[in-house]
N, C-alpha and C positions, 0 to 999 in steps of 0.2 A: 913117357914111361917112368919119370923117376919121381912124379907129380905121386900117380896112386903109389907108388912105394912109400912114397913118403908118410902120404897119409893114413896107410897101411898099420906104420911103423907106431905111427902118433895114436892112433886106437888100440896098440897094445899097446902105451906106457901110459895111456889115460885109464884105461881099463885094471891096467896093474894096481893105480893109483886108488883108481877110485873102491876097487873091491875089498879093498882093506877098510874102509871108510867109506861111506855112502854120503856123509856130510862134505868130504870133498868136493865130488862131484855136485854139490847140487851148489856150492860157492864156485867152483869151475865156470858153472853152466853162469852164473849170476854176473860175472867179472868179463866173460866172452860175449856176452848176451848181445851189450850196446855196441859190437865192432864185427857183429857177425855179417852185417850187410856191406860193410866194406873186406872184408874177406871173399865173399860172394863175386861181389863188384869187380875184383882184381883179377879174378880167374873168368872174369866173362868172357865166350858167351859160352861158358861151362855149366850145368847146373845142378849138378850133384854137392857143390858147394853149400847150397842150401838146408841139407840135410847134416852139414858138421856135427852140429852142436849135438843133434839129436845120438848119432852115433857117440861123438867123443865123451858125451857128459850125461845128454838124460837117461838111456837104455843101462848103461855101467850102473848109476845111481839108484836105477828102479830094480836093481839085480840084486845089489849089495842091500838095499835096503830091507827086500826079501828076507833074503837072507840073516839080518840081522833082527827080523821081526821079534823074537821071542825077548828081547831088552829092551823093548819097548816098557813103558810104564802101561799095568793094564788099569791104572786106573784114571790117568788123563787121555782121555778120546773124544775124538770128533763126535757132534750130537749125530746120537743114532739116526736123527729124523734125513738131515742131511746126507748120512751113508746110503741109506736107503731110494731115495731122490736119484744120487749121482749112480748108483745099481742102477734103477728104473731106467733112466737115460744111455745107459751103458748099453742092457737089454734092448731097449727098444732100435737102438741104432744097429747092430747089430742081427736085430729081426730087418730091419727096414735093408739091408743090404742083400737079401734074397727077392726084395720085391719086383714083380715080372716086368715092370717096365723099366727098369735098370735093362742100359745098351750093355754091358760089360761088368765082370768084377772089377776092374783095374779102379773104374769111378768109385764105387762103392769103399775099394779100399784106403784110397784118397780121402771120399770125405769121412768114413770111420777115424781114419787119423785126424783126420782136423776137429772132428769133436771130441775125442776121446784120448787122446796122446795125452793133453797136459794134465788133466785132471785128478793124476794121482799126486800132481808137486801139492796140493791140498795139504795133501798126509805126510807129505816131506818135509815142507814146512812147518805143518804143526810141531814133528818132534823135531828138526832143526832146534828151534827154542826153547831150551831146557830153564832160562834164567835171564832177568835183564839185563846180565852183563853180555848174555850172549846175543842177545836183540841191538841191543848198543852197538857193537862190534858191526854185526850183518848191517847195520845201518849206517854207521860211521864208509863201510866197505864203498857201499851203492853210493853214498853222497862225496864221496873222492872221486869214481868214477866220472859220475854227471857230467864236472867239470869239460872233459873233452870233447864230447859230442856236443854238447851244447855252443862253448866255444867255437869248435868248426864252423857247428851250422851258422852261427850269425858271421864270421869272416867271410864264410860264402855269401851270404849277403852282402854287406859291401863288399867283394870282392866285384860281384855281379852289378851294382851300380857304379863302380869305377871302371871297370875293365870290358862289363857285356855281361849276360848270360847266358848265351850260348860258349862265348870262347872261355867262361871259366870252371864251367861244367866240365866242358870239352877237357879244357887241361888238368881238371879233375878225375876223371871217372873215364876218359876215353872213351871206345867205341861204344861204352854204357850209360855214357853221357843221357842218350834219349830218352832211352826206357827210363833211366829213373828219372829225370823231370817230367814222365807222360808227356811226351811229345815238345819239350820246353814250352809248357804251359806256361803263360804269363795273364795278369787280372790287371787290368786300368785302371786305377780306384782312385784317382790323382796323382796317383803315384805307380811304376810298374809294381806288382806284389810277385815276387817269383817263389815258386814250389822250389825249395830245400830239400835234398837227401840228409844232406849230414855222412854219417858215418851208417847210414841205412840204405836199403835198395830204393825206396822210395820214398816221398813226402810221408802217407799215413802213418807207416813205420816210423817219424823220425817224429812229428809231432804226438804218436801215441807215447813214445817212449820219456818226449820231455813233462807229458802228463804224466805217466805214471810218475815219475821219478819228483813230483810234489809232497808224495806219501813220503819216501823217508826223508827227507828234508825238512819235511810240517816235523817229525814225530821224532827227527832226532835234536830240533832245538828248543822242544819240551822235554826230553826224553837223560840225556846227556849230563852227568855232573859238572861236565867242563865248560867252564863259562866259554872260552876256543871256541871247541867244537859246537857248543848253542849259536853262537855266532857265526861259524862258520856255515850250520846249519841254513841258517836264516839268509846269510848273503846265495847259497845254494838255491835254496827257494823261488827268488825274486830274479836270478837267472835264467831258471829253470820256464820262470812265464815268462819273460823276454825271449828267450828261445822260441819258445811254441806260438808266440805272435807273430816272431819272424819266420816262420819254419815255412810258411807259403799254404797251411792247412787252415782254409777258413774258419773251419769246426772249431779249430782255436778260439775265437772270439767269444764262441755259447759255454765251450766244455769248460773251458778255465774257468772262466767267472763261478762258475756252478758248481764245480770240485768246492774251488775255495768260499762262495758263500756258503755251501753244505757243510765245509769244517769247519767255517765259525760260529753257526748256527748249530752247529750241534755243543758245541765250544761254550757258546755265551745265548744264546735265547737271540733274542732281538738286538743283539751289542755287536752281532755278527755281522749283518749285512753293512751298516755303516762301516765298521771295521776294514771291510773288504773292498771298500768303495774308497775311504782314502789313503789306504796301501797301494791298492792296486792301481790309482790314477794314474797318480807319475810314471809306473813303469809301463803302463800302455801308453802314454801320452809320448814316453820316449823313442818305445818301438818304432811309432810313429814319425818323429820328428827323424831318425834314423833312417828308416826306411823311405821318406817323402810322402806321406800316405796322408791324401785328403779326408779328416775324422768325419765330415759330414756322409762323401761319397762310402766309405767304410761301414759309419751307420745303416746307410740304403740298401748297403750290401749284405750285411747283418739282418738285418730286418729281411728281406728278400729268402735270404735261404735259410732262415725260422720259420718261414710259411711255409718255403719247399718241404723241408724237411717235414713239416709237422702234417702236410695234406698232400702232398702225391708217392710221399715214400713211407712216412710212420703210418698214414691212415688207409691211403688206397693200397700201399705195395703189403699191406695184411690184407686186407678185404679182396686184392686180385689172387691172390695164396689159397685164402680158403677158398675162390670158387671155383679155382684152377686144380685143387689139389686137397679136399679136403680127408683124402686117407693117404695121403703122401704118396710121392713118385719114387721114392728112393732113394739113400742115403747117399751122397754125393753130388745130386741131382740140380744144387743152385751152391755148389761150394765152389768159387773160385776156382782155385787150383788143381779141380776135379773136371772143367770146361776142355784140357788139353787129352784128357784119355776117352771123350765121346768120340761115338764113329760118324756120328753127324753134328756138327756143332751147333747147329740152329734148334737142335733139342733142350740145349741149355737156357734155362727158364733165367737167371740171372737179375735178382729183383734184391738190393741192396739193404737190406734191411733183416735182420737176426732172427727176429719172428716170424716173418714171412719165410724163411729158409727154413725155419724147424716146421714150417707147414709143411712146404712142397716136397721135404724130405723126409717128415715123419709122419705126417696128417696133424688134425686136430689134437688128436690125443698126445702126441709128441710137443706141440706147442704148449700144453700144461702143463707138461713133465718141466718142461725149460722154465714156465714161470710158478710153478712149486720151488724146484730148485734156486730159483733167483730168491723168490719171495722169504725163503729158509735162510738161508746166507744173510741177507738186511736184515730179517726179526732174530737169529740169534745176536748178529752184532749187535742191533741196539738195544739186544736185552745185555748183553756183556757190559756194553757201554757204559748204559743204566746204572749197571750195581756194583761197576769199578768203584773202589774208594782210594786209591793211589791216582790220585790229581794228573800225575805225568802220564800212567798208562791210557787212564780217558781220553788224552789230548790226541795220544796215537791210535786208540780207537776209534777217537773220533774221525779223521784223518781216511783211516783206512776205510772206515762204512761210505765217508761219504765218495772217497774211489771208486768202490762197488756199486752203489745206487748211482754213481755218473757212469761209468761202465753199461750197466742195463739200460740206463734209457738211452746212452746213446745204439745201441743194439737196433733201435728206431730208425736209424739211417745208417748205418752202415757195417760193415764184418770185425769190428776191432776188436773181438773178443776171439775173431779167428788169424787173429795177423799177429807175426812177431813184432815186437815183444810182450806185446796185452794178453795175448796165449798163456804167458808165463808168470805174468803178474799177476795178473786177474787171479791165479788160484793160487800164489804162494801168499797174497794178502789176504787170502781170504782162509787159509792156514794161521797165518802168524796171529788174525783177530781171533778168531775162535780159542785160540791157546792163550793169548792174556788171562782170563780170568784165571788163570791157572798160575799168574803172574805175578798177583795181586797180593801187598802183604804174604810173601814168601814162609812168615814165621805162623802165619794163622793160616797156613795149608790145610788141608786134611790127611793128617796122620799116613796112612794107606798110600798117598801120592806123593808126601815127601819122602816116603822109608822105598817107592818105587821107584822116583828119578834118578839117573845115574849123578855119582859123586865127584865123577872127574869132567873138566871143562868141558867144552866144546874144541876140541885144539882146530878142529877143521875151520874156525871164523878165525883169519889172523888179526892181531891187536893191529889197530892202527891208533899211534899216538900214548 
């Protein structure tokens, strides 16, 4: 009884908080983000836990920001083409939620939220970002964070080859122990490779989040006047992929390398991939040596589920979508967390891969809405990219495009665009890149947009340092 009181109590003075300020909230939601799975975790097997964040911080946020719409600048906005896109997809999901072979609303409104809930942090974060000092801040925020989940997760790694991995789960996470290592999943690669929570409900969760967390760490030790925090940046970084190699998520091995050859290659041309090949040695090779992990056996392993991934989930698990479903089943239909509100659970179509899901749940037509929208988001970025002329902001644009185009194609194999926290990230970087150019030589603005941006700081990013 004293549990809902409490958090009763905590939704009005987040709410209080946030409605004065919508900028709060959305740095709230940013700073809670990475420790929301161990919040989850501690109240297990409760699960309204899961839905914290969204009451405490994003619903306040998207209220106030309502609300404060009219101080908005009407003359820095999200390209119309993209507005449009993310309507279209809004609509259509929302048609698809009356479709007659939907068992129940409940599914439907499931997976309506899973496509549609994060999508307006977009516009939050675009005006979040009024100035590079306030970009600095938000980034300086997120790469202090890092530090702790990251740290966790690899102490649980050795914690697990000194002590076991089951009993140090166990004396972690208690009777939650199972569910988040899927079943104490372990891989024999020469070495045991054990699935990591961290400070998350599950591996995906904890290696998506040490990926995201590459962007501000790339963009703030380009980004930063402080020679510190550039460094501090940079050691950030190189943790942040030791994390995610240890984190026990295979996908680690593809998605990293490919974030980071995609931001050096947009970076440097052809200076990239070298570049990325002998940064990145040592701290794989140490992962490694840490972890006891046979490189050859590793390789095999890599190479193995490159071919899964790319012919029985990216190739077939589209081509079994459209023939299964080529005018969609309905909105919910292959969503995860939409599998618990069917009345029959073997209706659930359940085929791991992003495009295949906007099939079975939207038809064909829905699958193009999703890659317009994708394709809209990369071509403005790299048209922003392009015609940055502030050296530092390119570096953070570059950074965040290539997130997003790793983001999409991993969509190929599996939901990370629907899992916290790539939910969240995925559209507040794709908010922050669209607003750069608007960043760009501050003093060669356009007239109209500087006399519209507000005058006073951002107070809601606190200074760190």
């Amino acid at each position: 009884m004293i549990l809902p009181v409490l958090v009763v109590l905590l939704v009005l003075v987040f709410w209080f908080v946030i409605l004065q300020h919508w900028q709060r909230g959305v740095v709230m939601l940013l700073v809670y983000l990475p420790f929301a799975g161990a919040v989850t975790l501690s109240l297990y097997p409760e699960s309204y836990p899961v839905l914290f964040k969204d009451f405490f911080f994003v619903v306040p946020a998207y209220l106030a920001f309502w609300l404060a719409r009219r101080e908005m600048s009407p003359a820095a906005k999200v390209p119309p083409t993209v507005r449009v896109a993310m309507l279209t997809l809004a609509t259509l999901v929302l048609l698809q939620s009356f479709n007659p072979n939907l068992e129940n609303m409940m599914v439907a409104a499931i997976g309506s939220k899973v496509w549609l809930f994060y999508l307006p942090l977009l516009f939050l974060a675009f005006e979040l970002i009024q100035s590079n000092e306030d970009l600095v801040r938000l980034l300086r925020l997120m790469v202090v964070i890092t530090w702790l989940p990251c740290t966790v997760g690899i102490l649980e790694w050795l914690a697990s080859m000194t002590f076991g991995f089951q009993e140090t789960m166990y004396a972690i996470y208690g009777e939650a122990a199972e569910g988040a290592t899927q079943h104490f999943v372990i891989f024999d690669i020469g070495g045991q490779f054990f699935r990591i929570p961290s400070t998350f409900t599950f591996v995906s969760q904890y290696f998506g989040y040490t990926l995201a967390m590459l962007v501000p760490a790339f963009a703030l030790s380009k980004l930063d006047d402080s020679m510190f925090w550039r460094r501090f940046a940079s050691a950030t970084l190189w943790l942040a992929v030791l994390a995610a190699f240890m984190s026990g998520a295979r996908a680690a091995f593809l998605f990293v390398p490919l974030l980071l050859s995609l931001t050096y290659w947009l970076e440097g041309w052809f200076k990239g991939i070298p570049k990325v090949a002998f940064i990145l040695t040592p701290i794989f090779f140490l992962s490694l040596y840490i972890a006891g992990i046979d490189p050859t056996k590793l390789f095999d392993m890599v190479r193995e589920l490159f071919l899964t991934y790319s012919d029985s989930i990216a190739r077939e698990g589209l081509l079994d979508a459209l023939e299964i479903a080529p005018f969609g089943t309905g909105t919910g239909m292959n969503t995860g967390p939409a599998r618990y509100a069917l009345d029959n659970s073997e209706s659930f179509i359940g085929i791991e891969n992003y495009y295949a899901k906007a099939v079975i749940e939207l038809g064909v037509v829905g699958l193009l809405v999703v890659v317009v929208l994708f394709f809209l988001l990369a071509k403005h970025g790299y048209k922003i990219h392009s015609q940055l002329r502030d050296k530092r902001l390119r570096s953070a644009a570059s950074v965040i495009l290539a997130f997003i185009v790793t983001m999409e194609l991993s969509g190929f194999k599996g939901w990370q665009i629907d899992l916290d926290p790539i939910n969240v990230y995925f559209w507040m970087f794709a908010g922050i890149l669209l607003k750069l150019k608007y960043l760009d030589r501050p003093s060669q603005m356009p007239a109209e947009i500087a006399h519209a941006a507000p005058s006073r700081p951002l107070h809601a990013i606190p200074r760190a340092g």
